[in-house]
Structures are given as C-alpha cells and as structure tokens.
C-alpha positions in Angstrom: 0.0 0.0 0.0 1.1 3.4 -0.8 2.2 6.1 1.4 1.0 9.8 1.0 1.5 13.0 3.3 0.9 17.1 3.5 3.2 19.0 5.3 0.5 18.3 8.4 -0.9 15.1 8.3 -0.5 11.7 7.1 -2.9 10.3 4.7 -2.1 6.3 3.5 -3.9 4.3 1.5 -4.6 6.5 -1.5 -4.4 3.7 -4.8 -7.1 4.7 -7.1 -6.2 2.2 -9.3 -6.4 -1.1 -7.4 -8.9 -2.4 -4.9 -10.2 -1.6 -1.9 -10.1 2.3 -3.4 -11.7 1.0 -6.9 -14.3 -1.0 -5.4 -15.3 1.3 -2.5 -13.6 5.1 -3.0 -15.8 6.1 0.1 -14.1 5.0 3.7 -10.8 5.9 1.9 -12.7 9.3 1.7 -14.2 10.1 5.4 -10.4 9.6 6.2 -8.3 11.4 4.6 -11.2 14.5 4.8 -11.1 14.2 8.6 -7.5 13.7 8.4 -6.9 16.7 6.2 -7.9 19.6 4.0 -5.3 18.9 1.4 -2.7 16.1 1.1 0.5 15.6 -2.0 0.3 12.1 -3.5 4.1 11.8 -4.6 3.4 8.4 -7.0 0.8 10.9 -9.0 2.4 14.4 -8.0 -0.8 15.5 -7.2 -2.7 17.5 -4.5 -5.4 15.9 -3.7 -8.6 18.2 -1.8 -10.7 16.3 0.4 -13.4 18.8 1.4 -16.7 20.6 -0.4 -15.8 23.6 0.7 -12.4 23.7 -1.0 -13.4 21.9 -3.8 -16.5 24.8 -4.5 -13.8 27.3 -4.4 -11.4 25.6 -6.5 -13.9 25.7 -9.5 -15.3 29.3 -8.3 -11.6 30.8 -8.9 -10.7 29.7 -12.3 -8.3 32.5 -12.3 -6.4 30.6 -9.3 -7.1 27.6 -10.4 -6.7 26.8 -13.8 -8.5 23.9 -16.0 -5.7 23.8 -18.5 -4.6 20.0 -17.4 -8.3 18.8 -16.8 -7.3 16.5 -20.2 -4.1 15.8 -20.0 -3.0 12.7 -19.3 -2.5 11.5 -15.6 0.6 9.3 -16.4 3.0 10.9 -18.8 2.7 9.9 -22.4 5.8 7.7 -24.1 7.4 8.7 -27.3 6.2 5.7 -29.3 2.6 7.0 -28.2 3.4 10.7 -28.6 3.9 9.8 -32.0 1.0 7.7 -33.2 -1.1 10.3 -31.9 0.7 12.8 -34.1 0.6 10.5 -37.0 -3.0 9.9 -36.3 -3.4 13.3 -36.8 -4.8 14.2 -33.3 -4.8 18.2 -32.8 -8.1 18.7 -30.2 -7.1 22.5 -29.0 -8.9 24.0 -25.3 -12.9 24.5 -26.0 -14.5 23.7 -23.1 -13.6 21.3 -20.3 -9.9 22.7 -20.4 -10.1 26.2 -21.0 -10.0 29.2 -18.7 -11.6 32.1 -19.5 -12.0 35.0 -21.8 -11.2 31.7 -24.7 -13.5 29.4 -22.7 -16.4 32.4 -22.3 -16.6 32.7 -26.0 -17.0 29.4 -26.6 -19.7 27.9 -23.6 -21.7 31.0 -24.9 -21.7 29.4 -28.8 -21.8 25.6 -27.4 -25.1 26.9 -25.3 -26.7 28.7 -28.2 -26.0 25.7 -29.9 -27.4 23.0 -27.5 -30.7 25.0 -26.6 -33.2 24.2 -23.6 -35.2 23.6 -26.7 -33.2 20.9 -28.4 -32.9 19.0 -24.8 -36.8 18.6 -24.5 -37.4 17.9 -27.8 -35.3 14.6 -27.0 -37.4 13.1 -25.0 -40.1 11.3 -27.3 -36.9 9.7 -28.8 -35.8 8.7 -25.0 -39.1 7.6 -23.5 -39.5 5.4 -26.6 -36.3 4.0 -26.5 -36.4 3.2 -23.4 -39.9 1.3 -23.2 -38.5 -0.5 -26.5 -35.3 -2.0 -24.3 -37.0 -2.5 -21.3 -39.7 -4.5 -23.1 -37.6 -6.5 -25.7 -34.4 -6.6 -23.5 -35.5 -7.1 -19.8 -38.1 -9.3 -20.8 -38.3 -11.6 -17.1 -35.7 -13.5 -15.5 -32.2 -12.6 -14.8 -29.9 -9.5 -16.8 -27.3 -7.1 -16.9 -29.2 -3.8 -16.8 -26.2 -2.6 -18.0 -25.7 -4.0 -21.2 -29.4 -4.1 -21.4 -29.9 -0.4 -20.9 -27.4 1.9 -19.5 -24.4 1.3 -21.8 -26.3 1.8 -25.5 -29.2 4.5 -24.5 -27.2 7.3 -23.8 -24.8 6.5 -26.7 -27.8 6.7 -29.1 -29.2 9.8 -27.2 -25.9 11.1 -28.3 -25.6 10.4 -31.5 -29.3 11.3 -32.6 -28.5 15.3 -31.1 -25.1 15.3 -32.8 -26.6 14.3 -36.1 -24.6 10.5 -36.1 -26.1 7.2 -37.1 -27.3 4.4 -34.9 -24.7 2.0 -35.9 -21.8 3.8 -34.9 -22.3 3.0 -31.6 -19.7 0.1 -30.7 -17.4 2.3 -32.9 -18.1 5.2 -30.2 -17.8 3.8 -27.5 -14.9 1.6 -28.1 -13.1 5.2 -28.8 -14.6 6.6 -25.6 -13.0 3.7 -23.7 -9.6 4.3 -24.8 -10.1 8.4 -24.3 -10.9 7.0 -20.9 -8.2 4.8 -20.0 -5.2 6.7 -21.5 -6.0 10.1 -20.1 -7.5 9.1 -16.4 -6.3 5.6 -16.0 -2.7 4.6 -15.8 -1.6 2.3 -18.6 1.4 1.0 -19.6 3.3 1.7 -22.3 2.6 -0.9 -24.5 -1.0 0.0 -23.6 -0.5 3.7 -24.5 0.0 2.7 -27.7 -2.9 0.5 -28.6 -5.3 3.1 -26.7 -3.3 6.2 -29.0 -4.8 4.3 -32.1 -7.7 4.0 -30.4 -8.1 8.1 -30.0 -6.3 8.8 -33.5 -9.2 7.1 -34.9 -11.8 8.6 -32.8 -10.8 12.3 -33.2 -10.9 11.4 -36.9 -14.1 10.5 -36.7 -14.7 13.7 -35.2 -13.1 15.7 -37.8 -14.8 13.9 -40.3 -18.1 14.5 -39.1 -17.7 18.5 -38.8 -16.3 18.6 -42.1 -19.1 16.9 -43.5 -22.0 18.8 -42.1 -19.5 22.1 -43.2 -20.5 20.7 -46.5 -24.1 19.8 -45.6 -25.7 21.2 -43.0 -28.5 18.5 -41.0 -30.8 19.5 -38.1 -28.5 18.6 -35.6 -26.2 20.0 -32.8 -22.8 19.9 -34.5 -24.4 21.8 -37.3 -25.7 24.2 -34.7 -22.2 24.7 -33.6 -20.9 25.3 -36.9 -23.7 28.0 -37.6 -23.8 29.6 -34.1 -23.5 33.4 -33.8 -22.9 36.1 -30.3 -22.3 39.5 -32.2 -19.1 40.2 -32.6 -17.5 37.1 -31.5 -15.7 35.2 -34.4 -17.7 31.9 -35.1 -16.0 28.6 -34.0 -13.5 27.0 -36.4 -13.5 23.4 -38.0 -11.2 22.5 -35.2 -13.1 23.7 -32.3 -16.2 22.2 -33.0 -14.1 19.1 -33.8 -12.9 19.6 -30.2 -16.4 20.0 -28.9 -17.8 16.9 -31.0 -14.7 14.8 -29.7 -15.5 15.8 -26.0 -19.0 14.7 -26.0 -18.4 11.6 -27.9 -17.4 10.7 -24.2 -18.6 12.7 -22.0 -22.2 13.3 -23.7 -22.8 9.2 -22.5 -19.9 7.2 -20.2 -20.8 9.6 -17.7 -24.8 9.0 -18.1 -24.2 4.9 -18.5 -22.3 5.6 -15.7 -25.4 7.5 -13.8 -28.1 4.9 -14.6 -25.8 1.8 -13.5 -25.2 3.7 -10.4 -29.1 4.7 -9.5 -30.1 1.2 -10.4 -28.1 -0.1 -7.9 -28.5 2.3 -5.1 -32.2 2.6 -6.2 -32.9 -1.0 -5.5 -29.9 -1.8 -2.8 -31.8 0.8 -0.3 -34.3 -0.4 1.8 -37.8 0.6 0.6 -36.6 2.9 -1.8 -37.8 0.9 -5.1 -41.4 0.3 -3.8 -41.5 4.6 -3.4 -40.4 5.2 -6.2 -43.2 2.9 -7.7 -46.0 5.0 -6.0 -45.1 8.0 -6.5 -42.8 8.9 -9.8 -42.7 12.4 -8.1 -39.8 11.5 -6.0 -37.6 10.1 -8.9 -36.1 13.6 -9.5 -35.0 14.2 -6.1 -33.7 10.9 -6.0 -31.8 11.0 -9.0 -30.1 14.4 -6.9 -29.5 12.2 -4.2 -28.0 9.6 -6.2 -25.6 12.1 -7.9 -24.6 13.2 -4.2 -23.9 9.8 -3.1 -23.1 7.5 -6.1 -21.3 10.7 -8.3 -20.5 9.2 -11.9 -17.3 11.5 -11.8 -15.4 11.2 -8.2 -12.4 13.5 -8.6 -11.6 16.2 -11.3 -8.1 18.2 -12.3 -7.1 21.4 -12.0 -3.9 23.6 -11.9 -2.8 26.7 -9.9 -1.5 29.2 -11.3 -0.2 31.0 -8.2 0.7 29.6 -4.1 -2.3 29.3 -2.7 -3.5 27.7 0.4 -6.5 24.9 0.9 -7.4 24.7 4.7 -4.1 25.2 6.3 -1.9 23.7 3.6 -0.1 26.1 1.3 -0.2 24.8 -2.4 2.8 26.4 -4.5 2.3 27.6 -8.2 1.7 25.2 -10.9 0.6 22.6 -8.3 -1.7 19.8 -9.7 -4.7 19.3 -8.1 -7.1 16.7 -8.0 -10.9 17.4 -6.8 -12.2 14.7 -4.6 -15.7 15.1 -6.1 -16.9 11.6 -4.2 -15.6 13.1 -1.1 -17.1 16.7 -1.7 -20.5 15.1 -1.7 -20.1 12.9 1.7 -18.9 16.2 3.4 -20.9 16.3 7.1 -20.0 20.1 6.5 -22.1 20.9 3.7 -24.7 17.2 4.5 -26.4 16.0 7.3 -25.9 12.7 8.2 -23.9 12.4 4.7 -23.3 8.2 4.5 -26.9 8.0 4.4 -29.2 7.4 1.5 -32.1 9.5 1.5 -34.4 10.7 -1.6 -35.7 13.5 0.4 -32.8 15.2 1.5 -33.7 18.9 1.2 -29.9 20.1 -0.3 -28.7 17.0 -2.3 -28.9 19.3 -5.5 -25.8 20.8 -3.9 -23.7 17.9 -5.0 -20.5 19.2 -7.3 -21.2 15.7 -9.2 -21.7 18.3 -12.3 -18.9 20.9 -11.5 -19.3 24.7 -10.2 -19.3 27.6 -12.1 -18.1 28.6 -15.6 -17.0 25.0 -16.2 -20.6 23.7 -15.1 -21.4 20.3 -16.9 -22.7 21.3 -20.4 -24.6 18.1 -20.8 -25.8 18.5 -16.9 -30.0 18.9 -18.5 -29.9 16.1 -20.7 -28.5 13.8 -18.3 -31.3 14.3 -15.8 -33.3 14.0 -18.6 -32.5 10.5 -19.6 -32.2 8.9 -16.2 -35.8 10.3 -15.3 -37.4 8.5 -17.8 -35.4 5.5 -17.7 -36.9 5.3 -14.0 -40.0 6.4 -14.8 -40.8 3.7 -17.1 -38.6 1.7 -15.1 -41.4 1.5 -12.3 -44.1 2.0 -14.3 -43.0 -1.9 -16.6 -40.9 -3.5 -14.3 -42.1 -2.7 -10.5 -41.0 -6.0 -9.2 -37.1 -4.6 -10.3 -34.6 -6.0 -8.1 -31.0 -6.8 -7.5 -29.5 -10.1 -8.1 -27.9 -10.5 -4.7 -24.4 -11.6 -3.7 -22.8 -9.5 -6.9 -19.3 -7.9 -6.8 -19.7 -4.7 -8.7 -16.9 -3.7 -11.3 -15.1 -0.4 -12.1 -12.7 0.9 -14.4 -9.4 1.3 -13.0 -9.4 5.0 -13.7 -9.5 8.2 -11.2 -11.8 9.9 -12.2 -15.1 8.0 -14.0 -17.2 5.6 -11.9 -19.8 3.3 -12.3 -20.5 -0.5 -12.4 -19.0 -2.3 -16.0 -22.2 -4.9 -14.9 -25.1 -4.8 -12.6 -27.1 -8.2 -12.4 -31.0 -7.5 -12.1 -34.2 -9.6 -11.9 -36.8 -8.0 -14.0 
C-alpha cells in the first residue's frame, strides 16, 4: 500500500487504481477528509482536496485555479505514443472542459446557443421510446445485466441522434470513448498507451470527419448548430473547435450518463424501501436522481492547476501545483450534509452535489442527463415494478481516477 502526506498530516492508502479504493472510494474518503484539508500524493504528484468547501472554491476561482490540465494525461505519455497520436493526426485544442476564460467564455456562450433548452426537450419522445423499446424487448423476465441491457447503449444513441450521427456507430463510439478514458484518467502501460493512442487517433478522426461533413451539408443537428452559431461580434467557432467540442462529447455526452443509470439502479434497488416509493409516486424520482448524484457521483475526482501559491485549509499549495478534486468526497462532506453516509431521496440540499462541477465550467450536458435517467426510471417502475437486485454480486469499475460506475449490474426484472 502506498504512502501519501501534506506537510500536516499523514494520509495512507490512497491507490485509485487497485482495490479496496476501486471497489469502494468512500471509507478511503471520510479519512483522509477528517484527516486533512489537502494532502500531495508523490506516485501521481498530485494534490489531492478532500473537502466541499475547498473543492466549491477551486472551480469558483478559475483565475487561481486553472482547468488547462483537466485532459491531460494522468501518467505521462511515451514517445512511441506521442507519435501515433501525431501521425493519427490528433490536434483537439482547449474548448471547453480545459479552457480558462476570456477563450473558454466565448465558446460555452456558442456551445449553449447551440445545445438550446429547446433541443434538450425535444429529446425526449426519442428517449421515453427507446427506453420502453429495451426494457420490453431486453429485460423481458428473469435474470440480466441492466447494464448492457440499458445503461451502456441508451445514452450512446441519445448522443448520436443530437449530434446528427447514425445508430450504428455505436460500438465504434464507445470503443473510442474507452480508450479516451483509460489513456488520459487511467494509468496504462506503455505498450498499452499505444494500442489506446490508435484508439483516440481514430476517434478524433471520426470527429473531424463528421464537422467537415456537415461544413458541406448542414442536418438538423447540434454539431451543425455549432458550426452555424453566432454572439455578435464574437468570431464563429472553427472546424477545429467544433471538432474539439464533438470529440469531447463523444465521451462525455454518455460514459458519464451509463455511468449514472448503473449507479441509481443499484442504489435505487440496494436501499431499503426505496424501489417500492419510487413505484408509488414517480414524483420522487427527480429528487432521487439528486440524491443519487450526491452519493453515487458518476465522476469522483476532477483536475485542476494553480497558477499562483495558494492555500487549501491550512496547507499552502505552490504555483503550478496539480490538483485533483475529490468530487466523491465533496459530496459525503458532514460540513455541507447532514448525516452524509446516508441514503435519503428527500434530502432537502442533495442538488448541492458538485457531481456536475461549479461555475463557468458547469457540466454542459448536466440537463440532458437528468433527462434520460428520469425517464429511464419512470418507465422503469411503471413496466418492471417488481425490479430487483441479483444478490451476492461484486460490482466492477474501471481502474481510472476519475469515472465511476458499475461495467455490470445483475437484475431480476
């Protein structure tokens, strides 16, 4: 097991890679947020914040804290796969996720004129239908993995219908997602760089190819509304930021909701009494889908840089420290939650989770996610009431630090 301090306190047992942290992030959590404010991980070279507190001001001050490394790599990146990327033609520049403002001001403002409160409803005949069509067909009776039944391909095809992409490309997307995943928040080895660097060559072409082809032809769809969006005098995005953009939500616009659905259906049903609610009054799924986000977050810890010495709690942090955001542990703080290790649907302030980020860097996607997983529960309940979990299962995560959520969940429909 590996050791990890701050000037102050000793924190051990931080491995986000390996079990018990992969399996269950949580008790690793109350620790070291007792322990400490703030703690250096030497084997990452990374600050890690423990706290809500800190973690809300850390994306409040972007000038402080900057969200240039929020994609780079964890691990540093060998030659071999430094150079299949480049072959591969790879050039995403800073949009969204790692961009500080004025750049990253101009271009939220497009991306939202572009993905409209509008275009988000207007999703959800699509949605409700798909999701009565796999729930019927593909969690017929008996025993299944709501997973691979459910969670993993809705969102992809949510995804793909707003960004104007056909249903087939699915396993092609989220293979590409996968490797994004693994080579810039996991920690592969060098052989494995390289076969996940193809893996993202291909995928950012992909992405290129699509923008250039709705340059050409224009659809009804977001990436053409990114192409075509307008703020006065702002210059218009190029080919390669709305590359960028598509590229980004090629994973984020759906690991991060498969994530979400795997993670309420297993809280959702795990929790005592919870299920049969939910069943008699669809009300409450909303506020429990909060509560899951608070409890079960889909992303448990997020980067960012400082630009200046700064101090978290009572640790001083020196310029150009990197920081990781202990998102999982944000949302369990007893500061900012009552009786935080407890599941409850009610819970007046679960909405004040950070599962979605804070302030200009706030989850773009954030609407359409809440979207999706409240109809998948509400015709959840309304066709399969009797839902429940297949019991004596050993959930499955990828070994990553940031993106969580069960590869399989076992149900009985």
């Amino acid at each position: 097991m590996r050791m990890t301090t701050s000037a102050s306190c000793p924190v051990t047992g931080f491995d986000p890679f390996r079990a018990p942290y992969l399996i269950d992030p949580y008790p690793f959590f109350s620790t070291a947020r007792a322990a400490t404010a703030a703690f250096h991980d030497p084997a990452l070279d990374y600050w890690v914040i423990t706290r809500h507190a800190d973690v809300l001001a850390v994306f409040r001050d972007p000038a402080t804290y900057s969200a240039a490394n929020a994609l780079a790599p964890l691990v540093p990146v060998c030659p071999a796969a430094a150079q299949v990327l480049a072959d591969g033609g790879f050039r995403p520049v800073p949009t969204l996720t790692n961009n500080d403002p004025p750049g990253h001001t101009r271009v939220r403002r497009l991306a939202n004129k572009a993905l409209t409160r509008r275009r988000v409803a207007a999703m959800e005949p699509f949605i409700r239908a798909l999701a009565r069509r796999f729930i019927t067909e593909r969690m017929a009776s008996g025993e299944v993995d709501f997973v691979r039944a459910l969670a993993w391909e809705l969102p992809a095809l949510v995804v793909l219908r707003i960004l104007g992409i056909p249903d087939e490309d699915v396993p092609a997307i989220k293979a590409g997602a996968e490797s994004r995943l693994l080579f810039m928040w996991g920690r592969p080895t060098e052989k494995e760089q390289l076969t996940l660097a193809q893996g993202m060559a291909r995928f950012w072409r992909y992405a290129e190819a699509l923008v250039a082809a709705r340059f050409s032809a224009p659809g009804d769809d977001f990436t053409t509304a990114l192409i075509a969006a307008r703020d006065g005098d702002e210059p218009a995005l190029s080919a390669q930021e709305v590359a960028t953009i598509v590229y980004g939500l090629l994973l984020a616009g759906h690991e991060t909701t498969t994530s979400l659905l795997g993670n309420a259906c297993h809280r959702l049903l795990a929790t005592d009494g919870v299920w049969a609610r939910l069943v008699d009054n669809r009300t409450l799924i909303p506020p429990a889908l909060e509560e899951v986000l608070r409890f079960d977050s889909s992303v448990i810890a997020w980067r960012r840089q400082s630009t200046r010495p700064s101090r978290i709690g009572d640790v001083g942090l020196p310029a150009g420290a990197k920081l990781l955001l202990l998102i999982g542990s944000a949302n369990r703080d007893p500061a900012a939650f009552a009786d935080p290790e407890r599941f409850d649907i009610t819970r007046v302030n679960a909405r004040d989770h950070l599962s979605f980020g804070h302030g200009p860097h706030f989850c773009l996607g954030a609407p359409l996610a809440r979207l999706e997983a409240k109809i998948v529960f509400e015709e959840l309940c309304a066709l399969k009431p009797g839902l429940s979990l297949v019991p004596g299962q050993q959930l499955r995560y990828q070994p990553n630090v940031s993106f969580r959520g069960p590869l399989e969940l076992r149900v009985r429909a």
